[in-house]
C-alpha positions in Angstrom: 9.4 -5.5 8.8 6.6 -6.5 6.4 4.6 -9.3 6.8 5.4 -10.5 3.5 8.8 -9.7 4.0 8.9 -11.9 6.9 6.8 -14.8 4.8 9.3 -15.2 2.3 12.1 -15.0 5.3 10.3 -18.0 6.9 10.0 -19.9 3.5 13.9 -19.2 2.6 14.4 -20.6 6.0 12.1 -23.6 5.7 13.6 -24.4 1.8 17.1 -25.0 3.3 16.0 -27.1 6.6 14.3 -29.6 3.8 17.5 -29.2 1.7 20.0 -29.9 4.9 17.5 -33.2 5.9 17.1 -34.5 2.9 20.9 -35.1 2.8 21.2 -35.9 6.3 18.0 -38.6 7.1 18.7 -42.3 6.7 15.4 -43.5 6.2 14.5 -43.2 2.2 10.6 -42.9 2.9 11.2 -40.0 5.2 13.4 -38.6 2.2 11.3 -38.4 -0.4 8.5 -37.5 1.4 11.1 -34.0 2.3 11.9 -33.8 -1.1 8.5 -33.4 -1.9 7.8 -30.9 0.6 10.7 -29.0 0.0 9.5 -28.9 -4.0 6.4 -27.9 -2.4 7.9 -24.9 -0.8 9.9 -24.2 -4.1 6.2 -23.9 -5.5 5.1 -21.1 -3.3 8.5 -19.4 -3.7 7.5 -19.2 -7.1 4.3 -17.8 -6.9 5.1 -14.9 -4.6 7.9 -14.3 -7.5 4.6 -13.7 -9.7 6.2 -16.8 -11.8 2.8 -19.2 -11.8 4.2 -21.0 -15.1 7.8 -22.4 -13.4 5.4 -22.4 -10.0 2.7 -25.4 -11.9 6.1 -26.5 -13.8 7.3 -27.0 -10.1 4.7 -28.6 -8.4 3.7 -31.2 -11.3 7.4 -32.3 -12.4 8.7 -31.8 -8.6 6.3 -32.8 -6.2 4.3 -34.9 -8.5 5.8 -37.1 -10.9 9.4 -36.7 -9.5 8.0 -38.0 -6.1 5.6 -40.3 -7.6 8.6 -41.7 -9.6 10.7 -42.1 -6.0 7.9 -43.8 -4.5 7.7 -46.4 -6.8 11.6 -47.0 -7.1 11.3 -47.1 -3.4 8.6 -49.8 -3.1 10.3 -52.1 -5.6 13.6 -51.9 -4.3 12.5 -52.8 -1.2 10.6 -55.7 -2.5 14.0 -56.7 -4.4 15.7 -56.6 -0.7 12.9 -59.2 1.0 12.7 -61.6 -2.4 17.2 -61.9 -2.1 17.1 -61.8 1.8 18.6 -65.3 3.0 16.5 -67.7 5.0 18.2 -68.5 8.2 17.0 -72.1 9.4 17.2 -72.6 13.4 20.4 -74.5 13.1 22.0 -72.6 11.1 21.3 -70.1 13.8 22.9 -72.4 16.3 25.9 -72.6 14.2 26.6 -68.9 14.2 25.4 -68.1 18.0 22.1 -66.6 17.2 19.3 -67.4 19.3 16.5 -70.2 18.7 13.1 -69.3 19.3 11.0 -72.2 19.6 
């Protein structure tokens, strides 16, 4: 097989692996960061398809503002979560069985 052949194998491989576990990871950090990788990889495919308008189209809209955009919504929702997360006094704590730490 040709090198290249075997390149584009590897990349067709990689792009649906990224695909696959950006579906399947909990963690929204570790999701976008896939995403970005897997528009990334979409970029290269691209090139090697002698395409280098949809391969800058790809890596400025995908893995540039599109993960710059998630980042963002990421950081502020989770800023959202701590401002509404309820204080828990110590006796209230008592109350519903936690433990105290003194």
């Amino acid at each position: 097989m040709e090198m290249k052949l075997i390149f584009r194998v590897i990349l067709l491989i990689l792009l649906i692996i990224c695909a696959i576990a950006v579906n399947l990871t909990k963690n929204l950090l570790q999701s976008v960061i896939i995403f970005m990788f897997y528009s990334s990889v979409m970029c290269i495919i691209w090139i090697l398809m002698e395409s280098p308008d949809l391969a800058i189209t790809e890596a400025a809209v995908g893995a540039g503002i599109s993960g710059v955009l998630f980042l963002m919504t990421l950081k502020k929702v989770r800023s959202e979560d701590e401002e509404q997360k309820p204080v828990i006094r110590s006796d209230e704590r008592k109350e519903q069985g936690g433990r105290t730490e003194p």
